[in-house]
C-alpha positions as CSV (number, residue, x, y, z in Angstrom):
1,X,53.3,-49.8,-15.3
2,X,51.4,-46.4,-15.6
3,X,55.0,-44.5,-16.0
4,X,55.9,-46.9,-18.8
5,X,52.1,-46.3,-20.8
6,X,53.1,-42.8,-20.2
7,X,56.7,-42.8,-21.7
8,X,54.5,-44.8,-25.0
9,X,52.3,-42.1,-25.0
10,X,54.6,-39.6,-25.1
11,X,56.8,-40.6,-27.9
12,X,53.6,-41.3,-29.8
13,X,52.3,-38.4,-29.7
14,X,55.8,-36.5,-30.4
15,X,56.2,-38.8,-33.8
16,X,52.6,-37.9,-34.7
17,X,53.6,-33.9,-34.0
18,X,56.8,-34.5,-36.1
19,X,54.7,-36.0,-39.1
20,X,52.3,-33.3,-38.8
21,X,55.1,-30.3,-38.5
22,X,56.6,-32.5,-41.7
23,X,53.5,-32.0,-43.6
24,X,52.8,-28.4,-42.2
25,X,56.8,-27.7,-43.8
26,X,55.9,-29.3,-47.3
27,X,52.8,-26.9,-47.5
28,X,54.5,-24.3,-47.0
29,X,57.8,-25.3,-49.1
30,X,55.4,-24.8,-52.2
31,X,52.7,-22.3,-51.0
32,X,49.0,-21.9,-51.4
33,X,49.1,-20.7,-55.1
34,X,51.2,-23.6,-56.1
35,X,49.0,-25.6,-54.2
36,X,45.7,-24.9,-56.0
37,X,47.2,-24.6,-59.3
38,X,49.1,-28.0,-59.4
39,X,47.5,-31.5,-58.8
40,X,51.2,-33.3,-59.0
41,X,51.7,-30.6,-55.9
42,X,48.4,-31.5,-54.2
43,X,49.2,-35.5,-54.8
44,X,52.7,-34.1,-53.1
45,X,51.6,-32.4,-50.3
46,X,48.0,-32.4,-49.6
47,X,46.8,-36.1,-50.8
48,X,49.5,-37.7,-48.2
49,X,48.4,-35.1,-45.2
50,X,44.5,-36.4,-46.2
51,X,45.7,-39.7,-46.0
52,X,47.3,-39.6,-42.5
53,X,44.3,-37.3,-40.8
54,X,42.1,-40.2,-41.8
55,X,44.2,-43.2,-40.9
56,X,44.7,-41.1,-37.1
57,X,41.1,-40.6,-37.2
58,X,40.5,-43.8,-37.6
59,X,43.4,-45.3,-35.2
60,X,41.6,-42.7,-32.7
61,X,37.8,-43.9,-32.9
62,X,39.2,-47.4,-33.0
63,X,41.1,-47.2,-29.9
64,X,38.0,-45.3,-27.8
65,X,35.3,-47.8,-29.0
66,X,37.6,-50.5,-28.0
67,X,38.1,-49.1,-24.4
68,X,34.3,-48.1,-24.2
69,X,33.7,-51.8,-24.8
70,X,36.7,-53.1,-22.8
71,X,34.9,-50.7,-19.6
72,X,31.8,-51.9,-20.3
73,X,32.7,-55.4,-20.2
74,X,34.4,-54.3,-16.6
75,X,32.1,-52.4,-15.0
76,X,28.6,-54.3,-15.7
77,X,27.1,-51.0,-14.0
78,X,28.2,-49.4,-16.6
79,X,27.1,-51.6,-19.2
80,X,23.5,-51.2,-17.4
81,X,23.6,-47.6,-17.7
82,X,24.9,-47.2,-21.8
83,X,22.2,-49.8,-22.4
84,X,19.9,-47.7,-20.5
85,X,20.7,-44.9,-22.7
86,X,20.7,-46.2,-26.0
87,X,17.1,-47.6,-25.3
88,X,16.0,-44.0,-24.1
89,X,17.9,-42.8,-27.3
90,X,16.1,-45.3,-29.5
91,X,12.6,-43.8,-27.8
92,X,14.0,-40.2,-29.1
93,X,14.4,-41.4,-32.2
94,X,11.3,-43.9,-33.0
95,X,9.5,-40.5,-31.5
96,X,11.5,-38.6,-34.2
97,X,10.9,-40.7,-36.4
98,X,6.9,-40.5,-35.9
99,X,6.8,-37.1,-36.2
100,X,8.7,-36.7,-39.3
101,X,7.1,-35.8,-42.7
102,X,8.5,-37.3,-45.9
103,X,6.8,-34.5,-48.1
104,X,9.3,-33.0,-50.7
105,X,11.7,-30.0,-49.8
106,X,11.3,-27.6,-51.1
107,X,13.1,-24.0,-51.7
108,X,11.5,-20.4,-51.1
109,X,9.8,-20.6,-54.5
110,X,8.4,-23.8,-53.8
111,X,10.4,-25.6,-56.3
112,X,11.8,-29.3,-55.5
113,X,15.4,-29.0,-54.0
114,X,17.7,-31.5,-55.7
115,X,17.8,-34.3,-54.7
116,X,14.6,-32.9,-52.3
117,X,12.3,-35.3,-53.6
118,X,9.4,-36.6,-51.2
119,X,10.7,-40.4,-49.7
120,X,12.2,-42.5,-47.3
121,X,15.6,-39.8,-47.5
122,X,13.5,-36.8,-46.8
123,X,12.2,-38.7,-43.7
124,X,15.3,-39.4,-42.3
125,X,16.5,-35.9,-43.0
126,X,13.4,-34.3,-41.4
127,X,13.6,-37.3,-38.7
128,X,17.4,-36.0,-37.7
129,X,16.4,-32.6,-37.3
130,X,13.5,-33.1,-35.2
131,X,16.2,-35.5,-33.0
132,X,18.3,-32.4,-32.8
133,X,15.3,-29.9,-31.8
134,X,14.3,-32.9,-29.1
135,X,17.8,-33.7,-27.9
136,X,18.1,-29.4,-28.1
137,X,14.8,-29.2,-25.8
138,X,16.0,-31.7,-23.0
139,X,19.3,-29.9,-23.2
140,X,17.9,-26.5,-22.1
141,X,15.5,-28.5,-19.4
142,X,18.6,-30.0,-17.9
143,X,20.8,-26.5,-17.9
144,X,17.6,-24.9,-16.3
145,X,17.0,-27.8,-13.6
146,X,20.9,-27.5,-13.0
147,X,20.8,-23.9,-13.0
148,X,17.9,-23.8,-10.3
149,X,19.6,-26.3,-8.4
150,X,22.5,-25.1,-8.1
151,X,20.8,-21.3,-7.4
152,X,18.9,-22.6,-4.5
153,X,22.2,-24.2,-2.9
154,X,23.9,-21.0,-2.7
């Protein structure tokens, strides 16, 4: 069964490469210049490529939440632990969240940035980047704790 998913997967993946290397041939059949200067080009040749990157981007995310869920569903240990880490995410981000100011942004000159105005948007802007510094911080922790560990092995 495995050698017959394989053989799928392979002539998959060659018929995606041979839409791509079609595409990759059009671009180049008119050029760059061509490209830019003429949208009945672009609708040719770079609407269509747009078009299929999102419809495989889409297949693709589609596909690994659907396995995700299907192992999940499987493995209830591992259900246990992905719960387990969205709730310890959700902490990160309530703490985030806490921490967040919704003042305005503003530029070096102290002016309002469009669309910088003080509100629920500025909060979840300042919110995500304090995530990031958070998620950034217990990053490093973990290298360093590994790093140590892994030093004192040796």
């Amino acid at each position: 069964m495995n050698n017959k998913i394989a053989k799928i997967l392979t002539v998959i993946v060659g018929v995606i490469g041979i839409i791509g290397f079609y595409f990759f041939i059009m671009v180049m059949k008119y050029g760059e210049e061509a490209i830019k200067a003429d949208e009945a080009i672009q609708a040719k040749t770079v609407s269509p490529f747009v078009n299929f990157a999102f419809a495989l981007l889409i297949v693709t995310a589609v596909i690994a939440l659907v396995a995700s869920l299907v192992n999940m569903v499987r493995n209830p240990h591992v259900l246990k632990t992905t719960l387990v880490g969205i709730i310890i995410f959700g902490v990160l981000l309530a703490g985030a969240y806490a921490m967040a100011g919704d003042g305005a942004v503003l530029d070096a000159m102290g002016k309002v940035l469009k669309d910088g105005e003080a509100g629920s948007t500025s909060k979840w802007v300042s919110t995500g980047i304090n995530l990031s510094a958070i998620l950034g911080v217990l990053g490093f922790i973990g290298f360093g704790a590994d790093f140590v560990k892994s030093f004192l092995k040796s």
